[in-house]
C-alpha positions in Angstrom: -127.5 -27.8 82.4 -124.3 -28.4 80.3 -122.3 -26.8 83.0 -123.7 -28.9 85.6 -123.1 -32.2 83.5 -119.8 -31.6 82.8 -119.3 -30.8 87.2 -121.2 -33.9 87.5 -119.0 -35.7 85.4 -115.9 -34.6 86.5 -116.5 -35.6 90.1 -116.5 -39.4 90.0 -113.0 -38.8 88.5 -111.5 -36.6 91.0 -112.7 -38.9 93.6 -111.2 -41.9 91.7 -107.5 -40.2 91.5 -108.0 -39.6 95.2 -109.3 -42.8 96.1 -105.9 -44.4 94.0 -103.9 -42.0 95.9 -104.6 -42.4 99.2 -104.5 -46.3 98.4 -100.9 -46.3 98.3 -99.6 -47.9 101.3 -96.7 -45.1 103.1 -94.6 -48.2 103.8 -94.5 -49.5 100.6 -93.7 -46.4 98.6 -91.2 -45.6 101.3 -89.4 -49.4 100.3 -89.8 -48.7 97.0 -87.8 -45.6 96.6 -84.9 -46.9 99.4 -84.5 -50.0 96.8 -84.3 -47.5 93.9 -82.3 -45.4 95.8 -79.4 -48.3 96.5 -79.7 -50.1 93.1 -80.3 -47.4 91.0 -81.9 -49.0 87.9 -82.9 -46.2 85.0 -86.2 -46.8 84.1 -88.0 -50.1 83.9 -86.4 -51.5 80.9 -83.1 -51.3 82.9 -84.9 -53.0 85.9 -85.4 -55.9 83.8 -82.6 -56.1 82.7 -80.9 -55.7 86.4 -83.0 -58.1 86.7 -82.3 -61.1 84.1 -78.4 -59.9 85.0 -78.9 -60.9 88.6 -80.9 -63.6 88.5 -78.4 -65.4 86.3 -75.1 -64.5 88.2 -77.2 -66.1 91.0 -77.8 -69.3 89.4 -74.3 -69.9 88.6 -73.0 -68.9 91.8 -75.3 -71.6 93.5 -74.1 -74.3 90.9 -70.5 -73.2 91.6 -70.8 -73.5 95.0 -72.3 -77.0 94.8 -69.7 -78.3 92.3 -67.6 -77.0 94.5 -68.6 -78.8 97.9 -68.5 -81.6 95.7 -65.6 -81.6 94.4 -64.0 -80.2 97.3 -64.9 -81.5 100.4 -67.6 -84.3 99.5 -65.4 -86.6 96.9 -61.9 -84.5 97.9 -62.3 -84.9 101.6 -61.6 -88.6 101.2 -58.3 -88.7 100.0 -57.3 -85.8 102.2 -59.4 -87.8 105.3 -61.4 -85.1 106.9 -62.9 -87.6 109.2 -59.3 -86.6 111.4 -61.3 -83.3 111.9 -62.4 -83.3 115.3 -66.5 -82.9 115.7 -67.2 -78.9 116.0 -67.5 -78.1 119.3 -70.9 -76.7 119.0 -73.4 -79.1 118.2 -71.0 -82.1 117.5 -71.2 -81.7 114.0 -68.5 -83.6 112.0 -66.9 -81.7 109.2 -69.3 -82.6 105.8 -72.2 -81.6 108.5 -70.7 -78.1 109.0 -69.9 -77.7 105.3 -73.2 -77.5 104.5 -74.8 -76.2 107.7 -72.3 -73.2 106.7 -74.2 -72.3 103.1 -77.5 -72.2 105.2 -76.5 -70.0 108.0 -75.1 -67.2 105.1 -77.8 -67.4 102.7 -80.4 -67.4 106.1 -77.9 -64.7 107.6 -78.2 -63.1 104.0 -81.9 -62.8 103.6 -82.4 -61.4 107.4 -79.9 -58.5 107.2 -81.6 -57.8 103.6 -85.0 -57.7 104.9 -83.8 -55.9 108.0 -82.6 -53.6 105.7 -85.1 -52.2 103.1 -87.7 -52.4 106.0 -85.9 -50.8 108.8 -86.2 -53.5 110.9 -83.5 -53.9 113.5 -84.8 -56.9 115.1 -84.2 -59.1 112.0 -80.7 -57.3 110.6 -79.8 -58.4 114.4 -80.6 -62.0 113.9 -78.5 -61.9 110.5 -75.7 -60.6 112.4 -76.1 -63.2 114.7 -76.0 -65.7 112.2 -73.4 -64.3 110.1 -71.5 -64.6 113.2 -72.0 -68.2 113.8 -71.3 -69.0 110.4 -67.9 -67.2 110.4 -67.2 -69.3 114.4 -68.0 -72.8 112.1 -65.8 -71.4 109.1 -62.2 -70.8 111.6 -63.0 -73.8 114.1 -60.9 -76.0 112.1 -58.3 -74.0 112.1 -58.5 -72.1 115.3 -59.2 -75.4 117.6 -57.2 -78.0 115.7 -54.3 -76.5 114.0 -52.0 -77.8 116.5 -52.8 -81.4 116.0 -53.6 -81.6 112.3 -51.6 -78.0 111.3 -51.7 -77.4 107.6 -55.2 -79.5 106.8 -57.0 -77.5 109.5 -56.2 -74.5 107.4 -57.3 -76.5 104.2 -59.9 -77.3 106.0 -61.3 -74.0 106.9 -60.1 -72.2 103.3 -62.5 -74.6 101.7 -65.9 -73.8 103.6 -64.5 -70.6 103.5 -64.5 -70.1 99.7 -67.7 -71.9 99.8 -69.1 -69.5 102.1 -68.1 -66.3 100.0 -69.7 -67.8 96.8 -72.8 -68.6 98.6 -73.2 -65.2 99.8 -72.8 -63.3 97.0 -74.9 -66.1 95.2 -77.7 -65.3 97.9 -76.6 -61.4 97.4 -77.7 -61.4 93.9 -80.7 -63.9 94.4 -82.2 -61.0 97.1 -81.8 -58.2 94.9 -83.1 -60.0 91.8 -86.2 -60.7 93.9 -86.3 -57.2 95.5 -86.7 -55.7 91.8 -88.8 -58.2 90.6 -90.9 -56.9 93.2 -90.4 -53.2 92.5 -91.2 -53.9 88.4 -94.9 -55.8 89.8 -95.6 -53.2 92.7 -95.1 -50.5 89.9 -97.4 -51.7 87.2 -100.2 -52.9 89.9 -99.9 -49.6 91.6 -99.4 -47.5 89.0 -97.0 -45.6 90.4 -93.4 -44.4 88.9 -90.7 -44.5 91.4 -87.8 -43.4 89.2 -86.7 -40.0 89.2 -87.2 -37.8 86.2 -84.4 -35.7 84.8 -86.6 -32.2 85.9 -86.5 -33.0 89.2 -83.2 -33.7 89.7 -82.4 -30.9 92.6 -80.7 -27.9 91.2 -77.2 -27.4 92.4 -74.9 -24.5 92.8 -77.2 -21.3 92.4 -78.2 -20.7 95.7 -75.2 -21.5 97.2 -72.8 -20.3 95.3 -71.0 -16.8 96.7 -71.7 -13.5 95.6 -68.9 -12.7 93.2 -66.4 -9.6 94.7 -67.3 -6.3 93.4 
């Protein structure tokens, strides 16, 4: 009777660890250790802190890139009169328009190839590209379709949405990754799961393919 108490008990158990098992979702797992793999946190204390490091690199990023518009093309652009900038030639937008239509298309452009990215999707890595693309066409118009007439503020013109467009992207860079290991710190306590690698299974080098020393 003991024995079979003790079989009965142990049953429900088994079943649970199988049922948690099979419970985790292939895809998921399979994102979870290709973001581990490229960020390479420690352990979950260092994923917080990855985390908080991120995150606030982000935030100043984005503030720097709006003092900078500001600054720059928004109050500047009226002493060095940007309204000589012809409209772009796609879309007719005039140059403050493109400044910040520029911001949008990298941190959009940013998020697809990201996503496209830990999810192996190509569709959406190709409509970053695409983006990207038409980001960089709205950055060198300026320069590339007007230098002749307006020379040296064409290339002003173009170096500022340009420097913009790099601090927006790495802003959007570190806002994405923040995100992604936000993600990874709740999937691992909800799922229970540990997706760090421990230092006994780190593979074994050398042994087996190291030569047999000459006799």
């Amino acid at each position: 009777m003991v024995l079979g108490e003790d079989a009965s008990l142990e049953a429900p158990e088994s079943q649970t660890n199988l049922d948690s098992d099979e419970s985790h979702d292939p895809e998921t797992l399979f994102i979870l250790d290709s973001i581990v793999q490229r960020l390479k946190p420690r352990d979950a204390h260092h994923v917080r802190d990855m985390i908080t490091e991120r995150a606030r690199a982000s935030g100043a990023l984005f503030i720097s890139s709006a003092l900078w518009w500001w600054i720059a093309i928004s109050e500047g652009g009226q002493e060095i009169n940007d309204a000589q900038i012809p409209d772009s030639t796609l879309g007719s937008f005039d140059y403050v328009t493109v400044s910040l239509l520029i911001p949008a298309l990298v941190a959009t452009a940013t998020l697809f190839t990201g996503i496209g990215r830990e999810r192996g999707n190509a569709t959406m890595s190709q409509i970053g590209g695409g983006l990207g693309v038409l980001a960089a066409f709205y950055i060198i118009e300026p320069a590339m379709m007007s230098y002749g007439e307006l020379e040296g503020d064409a290339l002003f013109a173009s170096g500022r949405v340009l420097v913009l467009a790099v601090m927006v992207g790495f802003a959007s860079h570190m806002m994405f990754d923040a995100l992604l290991l936000q993600w990874v710190r709740a999937s691992m306590l909800n799922m229970g799961v540990d997706v760090f690698p421990s230092p006994g299974n780190e593979p074994l080098e050398g042994h087996a393919d190291e030569a047999p020393p000459y006799a």
